[in-house]
C-alpha positions in Angstrom: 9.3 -2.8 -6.5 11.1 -4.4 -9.7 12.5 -1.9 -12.1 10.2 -1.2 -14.9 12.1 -1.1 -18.7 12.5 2.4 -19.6 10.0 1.9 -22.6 7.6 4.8 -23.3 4.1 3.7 -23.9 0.8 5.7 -24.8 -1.8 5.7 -22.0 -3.8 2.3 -21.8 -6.8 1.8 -20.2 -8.4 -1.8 -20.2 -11.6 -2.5 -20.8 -13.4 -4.8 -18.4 -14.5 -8.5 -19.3 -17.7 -9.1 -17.8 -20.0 -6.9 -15.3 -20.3 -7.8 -11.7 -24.2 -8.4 -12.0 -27.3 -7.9 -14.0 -28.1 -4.2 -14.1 -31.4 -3.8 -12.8 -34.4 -1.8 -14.7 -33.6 1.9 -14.2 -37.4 2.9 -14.4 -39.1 2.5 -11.0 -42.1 0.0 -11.2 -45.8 1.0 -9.7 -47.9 -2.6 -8.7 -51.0 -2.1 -8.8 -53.3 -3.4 -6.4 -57.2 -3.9 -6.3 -58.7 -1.9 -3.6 -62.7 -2.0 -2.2 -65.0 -0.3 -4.1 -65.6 3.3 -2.4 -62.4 2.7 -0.7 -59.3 5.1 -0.9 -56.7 3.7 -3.0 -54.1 2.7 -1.1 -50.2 4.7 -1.8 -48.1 1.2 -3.3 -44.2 1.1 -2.7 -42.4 2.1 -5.5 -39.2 0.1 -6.6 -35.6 2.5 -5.2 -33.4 3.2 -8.1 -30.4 2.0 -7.5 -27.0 2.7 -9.3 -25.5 0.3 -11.3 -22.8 -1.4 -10.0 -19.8 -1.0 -12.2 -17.8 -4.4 -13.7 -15.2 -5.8 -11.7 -11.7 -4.2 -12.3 -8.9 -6.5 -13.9 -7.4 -6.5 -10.5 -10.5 -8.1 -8.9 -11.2 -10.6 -12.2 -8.2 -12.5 -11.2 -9.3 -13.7 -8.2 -11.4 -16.3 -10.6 -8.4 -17.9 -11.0 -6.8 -20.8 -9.0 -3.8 -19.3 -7.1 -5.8 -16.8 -5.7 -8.3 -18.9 -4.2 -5.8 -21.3 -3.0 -4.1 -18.4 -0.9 -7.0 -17.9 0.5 -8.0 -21.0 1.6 -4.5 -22.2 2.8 -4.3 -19.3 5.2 -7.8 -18.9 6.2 -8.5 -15.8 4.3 -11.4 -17.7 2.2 -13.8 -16.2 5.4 -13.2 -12.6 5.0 -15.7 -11.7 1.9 -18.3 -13.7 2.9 -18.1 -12.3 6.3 -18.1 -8.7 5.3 -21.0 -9.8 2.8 -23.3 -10.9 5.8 -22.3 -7.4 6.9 -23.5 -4.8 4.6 -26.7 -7.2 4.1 -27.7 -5.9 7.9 -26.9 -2.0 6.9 -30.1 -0.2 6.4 -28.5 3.4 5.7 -25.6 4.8 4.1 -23.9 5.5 7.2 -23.7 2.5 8.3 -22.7 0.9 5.2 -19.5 3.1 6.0 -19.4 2.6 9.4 -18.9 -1.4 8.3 -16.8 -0.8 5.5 -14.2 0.7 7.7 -14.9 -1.6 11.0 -14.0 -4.7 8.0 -11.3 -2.7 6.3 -9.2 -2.6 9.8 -10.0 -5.6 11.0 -8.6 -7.7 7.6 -5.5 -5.5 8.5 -4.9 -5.9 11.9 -5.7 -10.4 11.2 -3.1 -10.2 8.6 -0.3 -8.1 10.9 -1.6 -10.5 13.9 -0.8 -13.8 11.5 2.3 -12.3 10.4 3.5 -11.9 13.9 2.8 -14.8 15.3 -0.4 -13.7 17.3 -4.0 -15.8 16.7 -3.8 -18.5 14.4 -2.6 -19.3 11.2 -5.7 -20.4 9.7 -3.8 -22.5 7.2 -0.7 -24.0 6.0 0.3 -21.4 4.5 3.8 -19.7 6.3 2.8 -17.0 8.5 5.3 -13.8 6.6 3.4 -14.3 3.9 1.5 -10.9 2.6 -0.4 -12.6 0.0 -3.4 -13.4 2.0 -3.9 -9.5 2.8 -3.7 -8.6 -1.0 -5.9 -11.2 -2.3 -8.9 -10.7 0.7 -8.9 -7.5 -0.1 -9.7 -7.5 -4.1 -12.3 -10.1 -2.9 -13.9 -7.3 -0.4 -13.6 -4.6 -3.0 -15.1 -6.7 -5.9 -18.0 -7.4 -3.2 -18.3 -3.9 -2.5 -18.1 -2.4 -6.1 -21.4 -5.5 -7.0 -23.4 -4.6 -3.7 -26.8 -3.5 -4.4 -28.6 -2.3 -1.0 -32.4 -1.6 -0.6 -31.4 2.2 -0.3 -29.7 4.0 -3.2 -26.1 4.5 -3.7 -24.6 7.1 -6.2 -21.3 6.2 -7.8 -19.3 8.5 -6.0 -21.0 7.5 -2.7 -19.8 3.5 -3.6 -16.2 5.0 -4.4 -15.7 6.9 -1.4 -16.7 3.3 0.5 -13.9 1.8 -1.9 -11.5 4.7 -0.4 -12.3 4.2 2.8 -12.1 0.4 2.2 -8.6 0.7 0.7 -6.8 2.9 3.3 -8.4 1.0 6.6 -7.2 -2.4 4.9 -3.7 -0.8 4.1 -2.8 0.6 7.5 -2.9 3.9 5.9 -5.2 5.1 8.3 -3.8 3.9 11.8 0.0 5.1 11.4 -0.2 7.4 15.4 2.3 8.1 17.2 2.3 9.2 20.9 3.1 13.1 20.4 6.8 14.5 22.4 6.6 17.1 24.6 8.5 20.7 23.1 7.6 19.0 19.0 3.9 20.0 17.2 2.3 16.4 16.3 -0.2 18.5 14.7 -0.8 17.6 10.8 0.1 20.6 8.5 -2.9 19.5 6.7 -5.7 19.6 9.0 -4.1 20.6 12.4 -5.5 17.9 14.3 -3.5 16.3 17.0 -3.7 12.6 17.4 -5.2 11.3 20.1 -1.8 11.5 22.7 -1.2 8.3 25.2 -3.0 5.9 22.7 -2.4 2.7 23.0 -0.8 1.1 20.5 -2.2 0.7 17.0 -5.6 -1.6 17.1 -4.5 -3.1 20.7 -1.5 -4.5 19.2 1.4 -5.0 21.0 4.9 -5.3 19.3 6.5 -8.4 18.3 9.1 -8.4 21.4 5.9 -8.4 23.5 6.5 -4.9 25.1 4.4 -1.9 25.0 5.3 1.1 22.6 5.6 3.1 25.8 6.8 0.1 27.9 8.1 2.4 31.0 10.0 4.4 28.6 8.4 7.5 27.5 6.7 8.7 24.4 9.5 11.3 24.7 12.8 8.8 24.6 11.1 6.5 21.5 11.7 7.3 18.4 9.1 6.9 15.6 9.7 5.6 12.5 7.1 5.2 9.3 8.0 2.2 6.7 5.8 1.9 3.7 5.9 -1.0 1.3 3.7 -2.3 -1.8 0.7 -4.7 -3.2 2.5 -7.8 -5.3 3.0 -6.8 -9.2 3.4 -7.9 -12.2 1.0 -10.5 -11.6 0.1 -11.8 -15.3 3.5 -13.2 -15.7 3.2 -14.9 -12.4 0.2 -15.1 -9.9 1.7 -16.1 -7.4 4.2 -13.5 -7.0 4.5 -12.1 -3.3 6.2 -8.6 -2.6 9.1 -8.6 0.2 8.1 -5.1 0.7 4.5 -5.8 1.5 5.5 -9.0 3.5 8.3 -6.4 5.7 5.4 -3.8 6.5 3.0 -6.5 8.2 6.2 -8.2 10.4 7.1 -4.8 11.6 3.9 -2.7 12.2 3.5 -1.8 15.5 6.9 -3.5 17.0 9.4 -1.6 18.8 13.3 -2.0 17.7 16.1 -1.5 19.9 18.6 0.6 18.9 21.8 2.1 20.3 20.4 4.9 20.8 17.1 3.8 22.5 13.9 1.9 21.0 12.2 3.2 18.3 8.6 2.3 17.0 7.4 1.3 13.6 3.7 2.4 12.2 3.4 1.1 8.7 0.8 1.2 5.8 0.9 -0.1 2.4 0.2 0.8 -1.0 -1.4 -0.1 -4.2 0.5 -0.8 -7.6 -1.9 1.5 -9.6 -0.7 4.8 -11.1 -4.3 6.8 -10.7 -4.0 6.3 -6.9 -0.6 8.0 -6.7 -2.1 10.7 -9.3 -5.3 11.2 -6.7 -3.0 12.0 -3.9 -3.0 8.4 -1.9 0.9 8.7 -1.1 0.5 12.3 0.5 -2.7 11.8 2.1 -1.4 8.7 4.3 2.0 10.0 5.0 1.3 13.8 5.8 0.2 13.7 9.2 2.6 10.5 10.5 6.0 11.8 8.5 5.2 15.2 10.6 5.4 13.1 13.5 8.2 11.1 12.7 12.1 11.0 13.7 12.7 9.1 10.3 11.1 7.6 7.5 11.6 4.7 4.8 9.8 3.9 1.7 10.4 0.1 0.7 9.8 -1.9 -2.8 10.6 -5.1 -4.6 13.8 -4.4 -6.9 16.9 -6.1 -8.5 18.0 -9.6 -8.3 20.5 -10.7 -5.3 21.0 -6.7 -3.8 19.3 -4.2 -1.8 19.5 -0.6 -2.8 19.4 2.6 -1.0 18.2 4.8 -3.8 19.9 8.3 -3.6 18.1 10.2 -6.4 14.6 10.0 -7.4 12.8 11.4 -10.7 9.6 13.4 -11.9 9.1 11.1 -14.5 6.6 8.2 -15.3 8.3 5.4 -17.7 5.4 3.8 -18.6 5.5 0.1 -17.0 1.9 -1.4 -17.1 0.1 -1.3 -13.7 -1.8 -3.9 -11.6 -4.9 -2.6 -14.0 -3.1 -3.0 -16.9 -2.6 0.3 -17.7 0.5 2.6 -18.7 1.5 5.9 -18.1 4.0 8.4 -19.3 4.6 11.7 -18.9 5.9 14.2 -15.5 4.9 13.1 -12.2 1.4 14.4 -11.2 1.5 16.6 -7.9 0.1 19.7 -6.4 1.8 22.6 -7.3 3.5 21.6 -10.3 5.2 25.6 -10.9 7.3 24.1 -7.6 7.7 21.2 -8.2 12.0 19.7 -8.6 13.1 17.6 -11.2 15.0 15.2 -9.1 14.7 14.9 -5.1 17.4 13.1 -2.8 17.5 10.2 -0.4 18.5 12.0 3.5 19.0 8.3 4.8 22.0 7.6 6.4 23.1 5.5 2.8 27.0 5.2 3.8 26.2 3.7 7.5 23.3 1.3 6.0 25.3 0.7 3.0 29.1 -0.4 5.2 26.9 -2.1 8.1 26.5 -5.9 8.4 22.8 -6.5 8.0 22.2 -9.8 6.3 22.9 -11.7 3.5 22.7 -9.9 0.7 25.1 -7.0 -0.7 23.5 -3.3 0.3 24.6 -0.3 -2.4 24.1 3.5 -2.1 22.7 3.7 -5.6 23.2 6.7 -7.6 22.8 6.2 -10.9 19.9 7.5 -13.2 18.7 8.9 -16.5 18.5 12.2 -17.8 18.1 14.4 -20.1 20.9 17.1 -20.0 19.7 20.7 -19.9 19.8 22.1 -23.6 19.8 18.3 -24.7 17.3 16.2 -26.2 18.4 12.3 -25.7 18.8 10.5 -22.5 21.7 9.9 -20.9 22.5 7.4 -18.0 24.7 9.2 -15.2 26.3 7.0 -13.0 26.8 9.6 -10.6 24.0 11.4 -10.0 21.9 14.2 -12.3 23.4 17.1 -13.8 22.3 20.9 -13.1 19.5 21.6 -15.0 18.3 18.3 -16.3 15.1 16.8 -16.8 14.0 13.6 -15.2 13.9 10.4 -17.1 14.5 7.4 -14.5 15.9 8.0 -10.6 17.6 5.3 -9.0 15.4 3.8 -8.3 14.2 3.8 -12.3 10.4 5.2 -13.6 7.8 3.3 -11.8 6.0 3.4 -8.9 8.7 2.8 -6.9 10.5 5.3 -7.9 7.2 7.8 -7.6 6.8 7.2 -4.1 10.2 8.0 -3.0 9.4 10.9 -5.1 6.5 11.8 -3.6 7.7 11.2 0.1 11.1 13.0 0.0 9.0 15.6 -2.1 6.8 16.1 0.6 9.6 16.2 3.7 10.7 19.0 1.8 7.3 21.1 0.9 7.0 20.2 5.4 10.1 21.6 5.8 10.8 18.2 7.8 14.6 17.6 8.6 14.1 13.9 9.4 15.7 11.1 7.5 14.1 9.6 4.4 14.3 8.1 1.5 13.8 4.7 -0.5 15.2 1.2 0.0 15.2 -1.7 -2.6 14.7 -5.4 -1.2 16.0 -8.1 -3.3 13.7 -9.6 -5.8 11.7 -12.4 -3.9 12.7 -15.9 -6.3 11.0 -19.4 -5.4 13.3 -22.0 -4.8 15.0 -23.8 -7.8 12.1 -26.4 -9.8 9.7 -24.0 -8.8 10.2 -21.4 -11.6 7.7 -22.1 -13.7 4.3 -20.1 -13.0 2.3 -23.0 -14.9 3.8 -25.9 -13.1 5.3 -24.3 -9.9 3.7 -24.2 -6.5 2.1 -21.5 -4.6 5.2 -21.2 -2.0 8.3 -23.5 -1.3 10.7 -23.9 1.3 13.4 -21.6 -0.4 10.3 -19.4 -1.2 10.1 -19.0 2.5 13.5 -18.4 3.8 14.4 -15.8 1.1 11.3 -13.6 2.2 12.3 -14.1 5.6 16.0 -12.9 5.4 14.7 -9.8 3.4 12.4 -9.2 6.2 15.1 -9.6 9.1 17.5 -7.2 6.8 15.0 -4.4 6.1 14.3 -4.9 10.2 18.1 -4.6 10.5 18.7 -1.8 8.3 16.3 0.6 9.6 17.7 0.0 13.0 21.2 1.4 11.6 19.5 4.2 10.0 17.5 5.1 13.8 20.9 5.0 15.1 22.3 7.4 13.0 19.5 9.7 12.9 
């Protein structure tokens, strides 16, 4: 995720444009009907209340526009909406509503994994790395979700646990398992459930290379490794931005790596640029149970220009950059246990290996710069070489956005596990369209340069996690 200035804003909420539909009357209506004389009267329905759906967030009001749509259609992703529309039309309670929410939510995840590696087809011309489709279908599911009005009544907070459970089937966030090692608890310190052991692999998939997670090599020789990476950002200067991170997740979910040290499978899941989400929990909720079964982990986002990072220090602090809703925050980092919780956390990647290996075109640097403010002090203070005893967080390596938040969050949480597993955050390059295709109001949606940049990113995150499973 591209570093967000260091600005400090107050809080912003937007205010949305335009509702999703006309409210209906909240009274309930009696028809009356004439009945024959001496006759019972005869019980008439009576109209359900139903909640008002609420107006479309400034996520989903983009999709109006023309890139969007064109995504869609150029890599078949125009079908999903409708499809899930037809859907909830046949569900007749509230239980099944969910039941197709989540059925929909997978399925959009597990088309745009298959398209990205290579499986079914394209559906368009659009090049198959490209995570774009998955972001944009999605907003079009949720803005037909948050406007559906059944025949049956549904509360507010019954449509936004659908959204939830919408949002963490279409992420992956939900289907990160692992086949559990004999002698090592797969239980989740949260629920102490164990996943279902000699699974096959996630939604039928096989990995890229064609073989089977377990592939005649046991769940006990195959390492697991969990790689997390983000929606596209920053859209209002340029719709048609696409997020390497994003693109990396979907091209590695589910495949096996070879290593040195054996194969090692990949679960993945991705996450939203929206700061509420990470306040409500969304980063510790998806990664609790599969970082407590992992052998290494790696949070991945969109960074600087021409470099990839491996971000040694992160911070408890929030710097303000507007969100995907428009909206700013500053202030601490919002966790559980705030009495515990560390100023600054630190990277337990294998940074000098990833950082002296040959893994693709572009430079790699064990970052370990970031601000502070020095205890007893009062202005911030860039430190080249890491924070100073006692200081208070201002920007980690990785600087004050969500990028920075959920290596935060993730190392935060190895540590409150008591996990010694490697983990930490990794900066891709900033994905750039090819020269004369700068321009968001005269560029095209994707270009050949486009293309092959996202694809080396991909092929060097691949590379550099397989360095950091040898070394773990």
């Amino acid at each position: 995720m591209r570093l967000a200035p260091r600005t400090q804003q107050s809080r912003i909420r937007p205010r949305p444009e335009r509702l999703a539909l006309l409210l209906l009357a909240a009274s309930a209506l009696t028809f009356a009907v004439p009945s024959p004389a001496g006759a019972r009267p005869v019980a008439q329905p009576v109209a359900q209340p139903v909640a008002p759906a609420a107006a479309f967030t400034v996520e989903e009001q983009r999709l109006d526009r023309a890139v969007p749509r064109e995504i869609l259609e150029r890599s078949g992703f125009d079908d999903v909406a409708p499809a899930f529309v037809r859907s909830l039309g046949d569900a007749r309670t509230r239980a099944a509503a969910e039941r197709t929410v989540v059925r929909h939510g997978a399925a959009l995840w597990k088309r745009a994994v298959d398209r990205a590696q290579g499986r079914g087809p394209a559906g368009g011309d659009l090049s198959r790395d490209d995570d774009r489709p998955l972001y944009w279908a999605r907003l079009a599911m949720t803005r037909e979700l948050r406007s559906w009005q059944p025949e049956f009544t549904v509360s507010e907070a019954a449509r936004a646990r659908l959204l939830g459970k919408l949002e963490r089937s279409s992420r992956g966030q939900d289907s990160m398992t692992f086949a559990a090692k004999s002698g090592r608890s797969a239980q989740s310190p949260q629920d102490g459930k164990s996943p279902q052991d000699g699974k096959s692999p996630k939604d039928g998939k096989s990995p890229k290379d064609g073989k089977s997670a377990r592939g005649g090599t046991s769940a006990e020789a195959v390492k697991r490794i969990v790689v997390t990476g983000f929606d596209p950002f920053t859209l209002d200067t340029d719709i048609r931005i696409s997020n390497p991170s994003g693109a990396t997740a979907l091209a590695l979910d589910g495949t096996v790596v070879e290593t040195a040290e054996g194969p090692a499978r990949i679960e993945t899941a991705v996450f939203p640029v929206r700061w509420q989400d990470f306040a409500d929990g969304t980063v510790e909720k998806a990664l609790r149970r599969p970082m407590a079964e992992a052998d290494l982990f790696a949070t991945v986002s969109q960074g600087r220009v021409g470099r990839i990072d491996v971000e040694r220090f992160n911070g408890a602090w929030r710097g303000g950059f507007g969100d995907n809703e428009n909206v700013s925050e500053t202030g601490l980092v919002p966790v559980s246990d705030p009495e515990s919780q560390p100023q600054w956390t630190t990277t337990s990647l294998p940074y000098r290996a990833i950082a002296t290996a040959d893994t693709g075109r572009f430079p790699v640097y064990d970052n370990t710069s970031v601000t502070e403010i020095p205890a007893g002090g009062s202005a911030s203070v860039v430190r080249p070489g890491g924070p100073t005893p006692g200081s208070a967080a201002r920007a980690g390596g990785g600087g004050d956005y969500l990028s920075n938040e959920i290596a935060y969050r993730a190392t935060l949480l190895r540590d409150r596990l008591g996990l010694d597993i490697p983990g930490g955050h990794v900066h891709t390059p900033v994905l750039q369209f090819g020269a004369g295709n700068t321009n968001p109001a005269t560029g095209t949606v994707t270009d050949p340069q486009f293309v092959r940049n996202r694809l080396d990113i991909i092929a060097q995150l691949r590379a550099i996690i397989r360095v950091a499973a040898e070394q773990s």
